[in-house]
Backbone bond lengths (Angstrom), bond angles and torsions (degrees), N, CA, C in turn:
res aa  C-N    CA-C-N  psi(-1)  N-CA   C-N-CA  omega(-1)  CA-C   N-CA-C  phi
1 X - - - 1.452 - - 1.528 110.98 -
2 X 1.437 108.27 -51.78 1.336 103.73 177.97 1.581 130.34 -71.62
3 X 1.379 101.47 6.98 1.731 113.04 -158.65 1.686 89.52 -100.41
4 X 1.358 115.94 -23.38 1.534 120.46 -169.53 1.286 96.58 -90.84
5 X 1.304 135.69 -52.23 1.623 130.71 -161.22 1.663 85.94 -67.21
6 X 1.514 135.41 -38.67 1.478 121.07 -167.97 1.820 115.68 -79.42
7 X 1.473 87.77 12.88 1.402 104.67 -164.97 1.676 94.26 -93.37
8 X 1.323 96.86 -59.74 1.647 106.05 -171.39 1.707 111.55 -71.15
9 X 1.340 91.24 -24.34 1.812 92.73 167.27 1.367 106.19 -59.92
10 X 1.051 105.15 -70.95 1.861 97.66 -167.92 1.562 105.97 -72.74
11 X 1.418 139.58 -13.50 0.743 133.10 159.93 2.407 130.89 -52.31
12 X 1.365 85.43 -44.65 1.513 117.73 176.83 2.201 95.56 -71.39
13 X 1.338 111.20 -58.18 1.150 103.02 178.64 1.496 124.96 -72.64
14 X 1.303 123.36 -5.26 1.620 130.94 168.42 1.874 103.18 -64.09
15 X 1.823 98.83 -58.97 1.472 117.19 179.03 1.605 96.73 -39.66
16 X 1.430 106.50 -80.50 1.371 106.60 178.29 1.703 129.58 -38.65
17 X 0.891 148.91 -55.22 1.600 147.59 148.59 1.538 110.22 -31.31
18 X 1.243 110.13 -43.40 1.595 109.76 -171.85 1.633 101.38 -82.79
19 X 1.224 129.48 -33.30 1.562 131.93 171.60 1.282 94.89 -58.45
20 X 1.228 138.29 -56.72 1.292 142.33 -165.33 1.891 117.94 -71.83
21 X 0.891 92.68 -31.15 1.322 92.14 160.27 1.373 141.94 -93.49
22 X 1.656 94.12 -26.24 1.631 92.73 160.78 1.677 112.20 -85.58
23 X 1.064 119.41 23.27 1.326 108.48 162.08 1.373 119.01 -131.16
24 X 1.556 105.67 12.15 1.309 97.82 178.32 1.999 98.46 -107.94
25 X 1.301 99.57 -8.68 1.424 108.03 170.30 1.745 125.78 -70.53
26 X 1.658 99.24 -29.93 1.465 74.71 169.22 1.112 137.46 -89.76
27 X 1.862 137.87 149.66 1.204 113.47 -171.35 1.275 110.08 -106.96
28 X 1.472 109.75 157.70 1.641 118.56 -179.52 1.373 93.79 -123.62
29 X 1.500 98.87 148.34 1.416 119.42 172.77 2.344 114.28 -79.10
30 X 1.543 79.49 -21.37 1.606 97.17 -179.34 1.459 105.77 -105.90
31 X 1.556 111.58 48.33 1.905 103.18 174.65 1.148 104.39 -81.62
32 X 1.373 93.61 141.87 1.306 125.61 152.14 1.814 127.05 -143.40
33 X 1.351 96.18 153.20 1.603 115.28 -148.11 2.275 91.11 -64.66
34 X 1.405 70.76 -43.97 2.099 64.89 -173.06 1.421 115.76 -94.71
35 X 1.307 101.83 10.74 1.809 94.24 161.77 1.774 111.71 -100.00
36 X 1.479 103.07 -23.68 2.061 113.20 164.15 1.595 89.05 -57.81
37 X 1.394 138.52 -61.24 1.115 135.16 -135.71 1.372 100.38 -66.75
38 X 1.342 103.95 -46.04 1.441 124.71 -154.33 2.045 101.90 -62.48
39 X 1.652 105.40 -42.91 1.143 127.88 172.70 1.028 127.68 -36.27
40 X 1.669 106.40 -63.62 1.157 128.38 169.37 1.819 124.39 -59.02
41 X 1.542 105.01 -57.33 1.589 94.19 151.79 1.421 132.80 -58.81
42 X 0.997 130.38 -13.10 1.709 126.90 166.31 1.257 102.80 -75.97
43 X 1.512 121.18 -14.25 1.401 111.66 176.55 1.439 104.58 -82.58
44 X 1.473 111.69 -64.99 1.397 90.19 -172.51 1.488 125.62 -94.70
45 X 1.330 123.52 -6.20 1.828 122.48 142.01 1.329 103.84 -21.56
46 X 1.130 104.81 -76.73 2.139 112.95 -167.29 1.291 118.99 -48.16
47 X 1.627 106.04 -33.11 1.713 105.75 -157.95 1.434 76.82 -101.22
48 X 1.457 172.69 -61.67 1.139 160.83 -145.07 1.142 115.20 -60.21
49 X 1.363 122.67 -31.58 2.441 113.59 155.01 1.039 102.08 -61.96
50 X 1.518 120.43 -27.77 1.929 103.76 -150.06 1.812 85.56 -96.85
51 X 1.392 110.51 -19.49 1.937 84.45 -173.49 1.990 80.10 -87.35
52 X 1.222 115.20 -50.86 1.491 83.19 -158.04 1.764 125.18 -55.26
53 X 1.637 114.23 -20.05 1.043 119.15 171.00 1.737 110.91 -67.62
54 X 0.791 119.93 -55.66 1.686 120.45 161.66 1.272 124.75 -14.58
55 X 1.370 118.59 -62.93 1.118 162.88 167.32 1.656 96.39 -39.94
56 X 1.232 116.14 -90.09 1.189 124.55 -164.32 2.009 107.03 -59.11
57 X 1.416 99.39 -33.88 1.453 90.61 174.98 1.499 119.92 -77.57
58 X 1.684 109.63 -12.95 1.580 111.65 164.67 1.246 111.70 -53.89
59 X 1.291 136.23 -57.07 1.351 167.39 -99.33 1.381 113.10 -114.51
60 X 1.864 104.86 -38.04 1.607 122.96 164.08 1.342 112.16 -93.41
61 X 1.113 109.82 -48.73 1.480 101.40 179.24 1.437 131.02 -76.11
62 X 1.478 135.29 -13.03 1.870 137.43 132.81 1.398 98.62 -69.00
């Protein structure tokens, strides 16, 4: 049980680094600091129901 939740941990944090890098890779000629910011929280705002829901459906179903 515990070998799977350490699974989806580092699994969820690969996603995360790799979201983060493909968005910190592209360049705009129109940067700005709080529209990256903004980016970056829609990344992980959004994905934080879907890992904790994940999570919890691992959790019932083993």
């Amino acid at each position: 049980m515990m070998n799977v939740l350490i699974i989806v941990v580092i699994v969820v944090c690969i996603l995360a680094l790799i979201g983060t890098l493909l968005v910190t890779r592209m360049l705009d000629d129109n940067y700005e600091r709080k529209k990256s910011f903004s980016s970056l929280s829609y990344i992980y705002f959004l994905g934080l129901p879907a890992i904790i829901l994940a999570s919890v459906l691992i959790w019932v179903l083993i």
